[in-house]
C-alpha positions as CSV (number, residue, x, y, z in Angstrom):
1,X,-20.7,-26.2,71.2
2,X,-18.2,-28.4,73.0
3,X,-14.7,-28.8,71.6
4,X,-15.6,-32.6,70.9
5,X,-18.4,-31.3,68.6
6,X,-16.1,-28.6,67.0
7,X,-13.0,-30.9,66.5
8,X,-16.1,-33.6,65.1
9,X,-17.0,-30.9,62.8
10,X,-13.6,-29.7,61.2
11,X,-13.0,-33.1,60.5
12,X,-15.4,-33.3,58.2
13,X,-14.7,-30.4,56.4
14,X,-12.4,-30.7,52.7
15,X,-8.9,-29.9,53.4
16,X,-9.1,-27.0,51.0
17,X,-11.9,-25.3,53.4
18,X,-10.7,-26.3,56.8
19,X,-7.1,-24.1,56.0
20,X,-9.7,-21.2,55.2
21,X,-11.7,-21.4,57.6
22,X,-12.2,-18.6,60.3
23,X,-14.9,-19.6,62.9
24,X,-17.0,-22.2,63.3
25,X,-20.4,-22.6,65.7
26,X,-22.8,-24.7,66.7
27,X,-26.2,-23.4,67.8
28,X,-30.2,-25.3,68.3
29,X,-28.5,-27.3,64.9
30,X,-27.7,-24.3,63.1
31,X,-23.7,-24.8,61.8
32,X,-22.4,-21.6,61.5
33,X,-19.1,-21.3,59.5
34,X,-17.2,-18.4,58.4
35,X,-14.0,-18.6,55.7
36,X,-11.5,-16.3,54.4
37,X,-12.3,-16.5,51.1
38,X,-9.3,-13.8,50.1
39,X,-7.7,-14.8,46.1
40,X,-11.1,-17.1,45.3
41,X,-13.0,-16.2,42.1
42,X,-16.8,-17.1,42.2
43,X,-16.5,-20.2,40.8
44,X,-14.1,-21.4,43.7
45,X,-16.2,-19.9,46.3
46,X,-19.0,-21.5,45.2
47,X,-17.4,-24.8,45.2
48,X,-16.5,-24.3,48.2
49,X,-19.5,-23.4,49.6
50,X,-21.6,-26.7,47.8
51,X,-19.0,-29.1,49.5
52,X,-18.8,-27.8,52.7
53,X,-23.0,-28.0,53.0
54,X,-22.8,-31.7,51.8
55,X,-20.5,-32.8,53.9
56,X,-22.0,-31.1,57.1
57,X,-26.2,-31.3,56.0
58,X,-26.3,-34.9,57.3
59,X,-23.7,-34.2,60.5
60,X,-25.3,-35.5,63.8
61,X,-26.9,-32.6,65.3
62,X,-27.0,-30.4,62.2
63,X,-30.3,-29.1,60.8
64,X,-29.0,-26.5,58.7
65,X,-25.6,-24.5,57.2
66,X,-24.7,-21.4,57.0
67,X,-21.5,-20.6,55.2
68,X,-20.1,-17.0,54.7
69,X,-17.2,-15.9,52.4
70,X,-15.3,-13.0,53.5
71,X,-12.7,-11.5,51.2
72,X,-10.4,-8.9,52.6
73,X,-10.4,-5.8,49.9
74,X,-7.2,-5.6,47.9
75,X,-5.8,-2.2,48.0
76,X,-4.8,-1.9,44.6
77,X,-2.3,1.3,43.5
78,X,-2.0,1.9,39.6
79,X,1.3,3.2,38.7
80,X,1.2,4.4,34.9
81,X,4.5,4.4,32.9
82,X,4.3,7.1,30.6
83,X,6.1,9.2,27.2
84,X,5.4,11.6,25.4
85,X,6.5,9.9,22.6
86,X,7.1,6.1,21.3
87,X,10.4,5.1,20.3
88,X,12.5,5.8,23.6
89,X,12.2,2.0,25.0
90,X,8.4,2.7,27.6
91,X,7.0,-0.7,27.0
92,X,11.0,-2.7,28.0
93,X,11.0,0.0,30.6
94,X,7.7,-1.3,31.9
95,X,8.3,-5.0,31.5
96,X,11.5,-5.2,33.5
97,X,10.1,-2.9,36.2
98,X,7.4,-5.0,36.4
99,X,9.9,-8.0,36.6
100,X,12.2,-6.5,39.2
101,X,9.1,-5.1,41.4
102,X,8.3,-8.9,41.7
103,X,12.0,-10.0,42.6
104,X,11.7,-7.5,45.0
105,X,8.7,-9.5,46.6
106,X,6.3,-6.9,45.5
107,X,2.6,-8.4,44.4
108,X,2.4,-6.6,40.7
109,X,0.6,-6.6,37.9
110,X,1.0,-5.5,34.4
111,X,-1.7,-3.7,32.2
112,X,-0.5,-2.7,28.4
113,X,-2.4,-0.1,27.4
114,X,-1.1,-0.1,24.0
115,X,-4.5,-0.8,22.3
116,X,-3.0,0.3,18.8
117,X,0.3,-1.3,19.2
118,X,0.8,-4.2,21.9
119,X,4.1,-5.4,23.0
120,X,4.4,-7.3,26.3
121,X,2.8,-10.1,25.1
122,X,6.4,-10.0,23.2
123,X,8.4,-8.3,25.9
124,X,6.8,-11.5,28.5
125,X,6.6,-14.3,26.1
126,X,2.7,-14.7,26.3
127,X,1.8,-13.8,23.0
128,X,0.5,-18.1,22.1
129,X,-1.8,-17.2,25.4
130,X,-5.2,-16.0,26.2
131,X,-6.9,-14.9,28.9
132,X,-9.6,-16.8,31.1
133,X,-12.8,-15.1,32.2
134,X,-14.8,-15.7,35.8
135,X,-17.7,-15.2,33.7
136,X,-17.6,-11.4,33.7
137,X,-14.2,-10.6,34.4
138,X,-11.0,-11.1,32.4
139,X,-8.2,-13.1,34.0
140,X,-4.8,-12.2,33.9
141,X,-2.2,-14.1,31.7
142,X,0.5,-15.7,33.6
143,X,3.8,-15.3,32.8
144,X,7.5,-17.3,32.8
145,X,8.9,-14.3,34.4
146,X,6.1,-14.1,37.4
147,X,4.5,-11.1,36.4
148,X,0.7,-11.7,35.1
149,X,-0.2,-9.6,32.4
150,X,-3.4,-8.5,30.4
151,X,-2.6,-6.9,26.5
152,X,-4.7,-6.7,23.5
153,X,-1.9,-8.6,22.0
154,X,-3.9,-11.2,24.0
155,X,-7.7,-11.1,22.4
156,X,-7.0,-10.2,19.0
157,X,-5.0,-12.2,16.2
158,X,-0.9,-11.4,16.0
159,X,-0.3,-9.2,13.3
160,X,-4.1,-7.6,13.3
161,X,-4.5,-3.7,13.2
162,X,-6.8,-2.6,15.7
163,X,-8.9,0.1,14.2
164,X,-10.7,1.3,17.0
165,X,-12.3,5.4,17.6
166,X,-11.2,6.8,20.9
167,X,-14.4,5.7,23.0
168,X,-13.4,1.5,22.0
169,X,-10.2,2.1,23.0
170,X,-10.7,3.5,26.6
171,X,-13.6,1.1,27.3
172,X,-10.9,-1.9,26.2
173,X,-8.8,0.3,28.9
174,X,-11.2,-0.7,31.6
175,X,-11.2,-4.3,30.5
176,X,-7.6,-4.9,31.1
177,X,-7.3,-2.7,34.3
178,X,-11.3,-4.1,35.8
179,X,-10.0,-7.5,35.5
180,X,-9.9,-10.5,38.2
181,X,-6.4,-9.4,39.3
182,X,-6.6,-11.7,42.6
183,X,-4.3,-10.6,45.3
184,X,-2.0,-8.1,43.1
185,X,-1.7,-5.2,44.7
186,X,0.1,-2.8,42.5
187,X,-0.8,-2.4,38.7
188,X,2.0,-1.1,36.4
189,X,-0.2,0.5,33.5
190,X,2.1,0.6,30.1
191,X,-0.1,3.9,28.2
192,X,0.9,4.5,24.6
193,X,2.5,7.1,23.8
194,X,1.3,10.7,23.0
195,X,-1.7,12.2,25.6
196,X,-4.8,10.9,23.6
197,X,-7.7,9.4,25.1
198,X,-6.5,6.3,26.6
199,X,-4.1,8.5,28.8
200,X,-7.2,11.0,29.7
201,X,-9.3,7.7,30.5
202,X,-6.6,6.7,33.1
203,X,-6.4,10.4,34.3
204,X,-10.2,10.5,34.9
205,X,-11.6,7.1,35.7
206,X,-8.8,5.1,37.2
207,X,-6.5,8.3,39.3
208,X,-3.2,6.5,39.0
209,X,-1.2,6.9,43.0
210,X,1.8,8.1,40.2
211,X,3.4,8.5,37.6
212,X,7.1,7.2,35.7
213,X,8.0,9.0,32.7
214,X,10.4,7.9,30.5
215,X,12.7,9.9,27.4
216,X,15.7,9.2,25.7
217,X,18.4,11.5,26.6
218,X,18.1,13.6,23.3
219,X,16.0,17.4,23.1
220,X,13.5,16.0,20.7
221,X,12.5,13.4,23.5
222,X,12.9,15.4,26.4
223,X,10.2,18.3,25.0
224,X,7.4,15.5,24.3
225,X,8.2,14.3,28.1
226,X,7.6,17.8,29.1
227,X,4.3,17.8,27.3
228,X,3.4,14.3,29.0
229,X,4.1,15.6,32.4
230,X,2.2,18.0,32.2
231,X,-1.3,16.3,31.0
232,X,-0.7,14.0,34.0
233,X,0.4,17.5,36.5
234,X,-3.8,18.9,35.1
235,X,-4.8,15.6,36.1
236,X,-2.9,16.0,39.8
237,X,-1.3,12.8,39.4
238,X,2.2,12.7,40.9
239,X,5.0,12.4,38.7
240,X,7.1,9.6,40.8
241,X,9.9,10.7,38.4
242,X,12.0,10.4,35.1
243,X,13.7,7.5,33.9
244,X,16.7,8.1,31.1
245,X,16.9,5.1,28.4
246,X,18.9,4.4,26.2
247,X,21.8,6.1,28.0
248,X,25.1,5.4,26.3
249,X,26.7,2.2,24.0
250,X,29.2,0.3,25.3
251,X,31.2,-1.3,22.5
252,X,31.1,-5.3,22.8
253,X,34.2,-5.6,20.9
254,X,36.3,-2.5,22.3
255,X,34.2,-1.4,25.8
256,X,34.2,2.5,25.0
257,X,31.3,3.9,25.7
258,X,29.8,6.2,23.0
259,X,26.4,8.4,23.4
260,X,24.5,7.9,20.1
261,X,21.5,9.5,21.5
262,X,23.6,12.0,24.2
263,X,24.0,11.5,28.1
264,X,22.5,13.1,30.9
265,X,19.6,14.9,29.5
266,X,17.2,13.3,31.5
267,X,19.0,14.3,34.9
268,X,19.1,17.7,34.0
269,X,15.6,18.1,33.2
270,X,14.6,16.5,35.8
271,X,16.4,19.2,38.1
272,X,14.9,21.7,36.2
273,X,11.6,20.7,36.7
274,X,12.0,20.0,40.6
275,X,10.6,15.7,40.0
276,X,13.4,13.1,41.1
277,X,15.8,11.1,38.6
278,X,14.9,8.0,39.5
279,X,18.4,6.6,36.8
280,X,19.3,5.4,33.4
281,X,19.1,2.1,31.4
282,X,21.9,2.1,29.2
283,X,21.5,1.7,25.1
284,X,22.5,-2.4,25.2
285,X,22.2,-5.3,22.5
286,X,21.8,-7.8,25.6
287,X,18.9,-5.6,26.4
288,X,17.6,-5.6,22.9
289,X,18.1,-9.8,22.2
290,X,17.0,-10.7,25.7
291,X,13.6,-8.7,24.7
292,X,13.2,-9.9,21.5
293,X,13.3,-13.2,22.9
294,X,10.7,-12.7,25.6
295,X,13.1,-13.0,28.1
296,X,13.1,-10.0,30.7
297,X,16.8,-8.8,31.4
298,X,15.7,-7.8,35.1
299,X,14.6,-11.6,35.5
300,X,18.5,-12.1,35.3
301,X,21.8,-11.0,36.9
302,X,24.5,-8.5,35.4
303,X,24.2,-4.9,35.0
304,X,21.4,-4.5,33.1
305,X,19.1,-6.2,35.7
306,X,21.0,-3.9,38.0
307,X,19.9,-1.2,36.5
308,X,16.4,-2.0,36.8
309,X,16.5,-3.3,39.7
310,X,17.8,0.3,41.4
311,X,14.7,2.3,39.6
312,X,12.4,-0.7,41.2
313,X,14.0,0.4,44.3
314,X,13.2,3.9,43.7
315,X,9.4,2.9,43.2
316,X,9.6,0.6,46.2
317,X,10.6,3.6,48.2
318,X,8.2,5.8,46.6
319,X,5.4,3.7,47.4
320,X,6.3,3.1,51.4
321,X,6.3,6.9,51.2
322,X,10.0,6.6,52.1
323,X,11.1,9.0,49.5
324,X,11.8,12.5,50.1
């Protein structure tokens, strides 16, 4: 095929193709063409596909197209956020990771794998929004913040109990983690609390690359993180580190700095059990308004996006095996 016959080709092709496309060839009438069809669901490729045969099939010279869609594989890492218990702040934990992870420039997605009690539909402002479907797939929920998102908050009515045995619950797991994630690359998995069978369902069918776990810095806490670390150590899942929440009060009106639920804890154990710290989120009302508002801290400036923005870095480091 001559370059005259190539550039006569191209110029016939829809915008939206001709920036995907790969290689193109001319052969005894046969148009071969090849895209990069990388981020396209079905439907897109085949509309892709359909325009680029009509607007070649009558091309001087062509007797028949051939069009091939090539998608590079996403390598996807899950990353589970974990407790051993509810109450110590997992789910705000995982939002503003999540958050920060993006700011960083990092493609991630969010799963919440609350089934029983979803909150980042809340903690992200998406709770008026549902997902899509590519037919056989869910499709993530986008979010103000940048982080897409798939909940049950998102499929069932606000304010409805979900009273689902074990097995419902782990297949709604696969659901929300199966889904048409695009080019996301890292999944942050939000687990309920406790080590029921949502967590062994992760453990087992979905081998997370790691594992955050996060406590308050108080005994009580600490000996239900233990127990979680160790369902996730039988399942030989890393444990990328611990994260201490809720780590001292600062006073608005005077500044001291009081430790309701004690300080340091988390550090300790941590050094006890040989897994890195990977640092505290202090015990703050802007942290508390800012999520009841749907409004991520870590998708702003000041200390507490600071905060979260150095355990991001942790798991940035972690993941670019640049950790020790």
């Amino acid at each position: 095929m001559s370059k005259e016959e190539e550039e006569f080709l191209k110029q016939r092709l829809p915008a939206k193709a001709l920036e995907r496309l790969q290689s193109l060839r001319l052969a005894d009438g046969i148009a071969t063409l090849v895209f990069d069809a990388s981020g396209l669901d079905g439907l897109a490729r085949d509309r892709m596909e359909v325009a680029v045969r009509d607007t070649l099939r009558d091309a001087e010279g062509v007797s028949e197209v051939r069009v091939a869609m090539m998608a590079n594989k996403v390598v996807r890492r899950i990353v589970a956020i974990g407790s051993g218990k509810g109450g110590v702040g997992k789910s705000t934990l995982a939002a503003n990771l999540a958050v920060a992870l993006k700011r960083a420039g990092r493609k991630v997605g969010l799963v919440d794998a609350d089934i029983y009690g979803p909150s980042q539909p809340k903690l992200l402002d998406t709770e008026a929004e549902r997902p899509g479907t590519d037919g056989k797939n869910l499709k993530p929920v986008p979010s103000p913040a940048g982080v897409p998102l798939l909940s049950m908050g998102h499929l069932v009515e606000p304010g409805r109990a979900i009273a689902w045995r074990g097995p419902m619950a782990s297949n709604a797991l696969g659901q929300l983690i199966e889904a048409d994630w695009g080019d996301i690359d890292l999944l942050l998995v939000d687990l309920p609390p406790g080590t029921g069978d949502v967590q062994l369902t992760m453990l087992q069918r979905f081998r997370p690359a790691g594992a955050i776990i996060v406590s308050t810095p108080q005994d009580l806490s600490l000996i239900d993180a233990a127990r979680a670390m160790h369902l996730f150590g039988q399942g030989e899942v890393p444990i990328i580190g611990l994260v201490e929440n809720m780590a001292g009060y600062a006073c608005p009106h005077c500044g001291e700095v009081s430790d309701p639920f004690g300080q340091g804890g988390v550090e300790d154990a941590a050094s006890e059990l040989g897994v890195p710290f990977l640092g505290r989120v202090p015990l703050s009302l802007e942290i508390r308004k800012a999520s009841d508002a749907g409004q991520p801290p870590a998708a702003g400036e000041g200390p507490a996006a600071e905060s979260f923005a150095a355990i991001a870095q942790q798991l940035g480091d972690w993941l670019d095996g640049k950790s020790g």
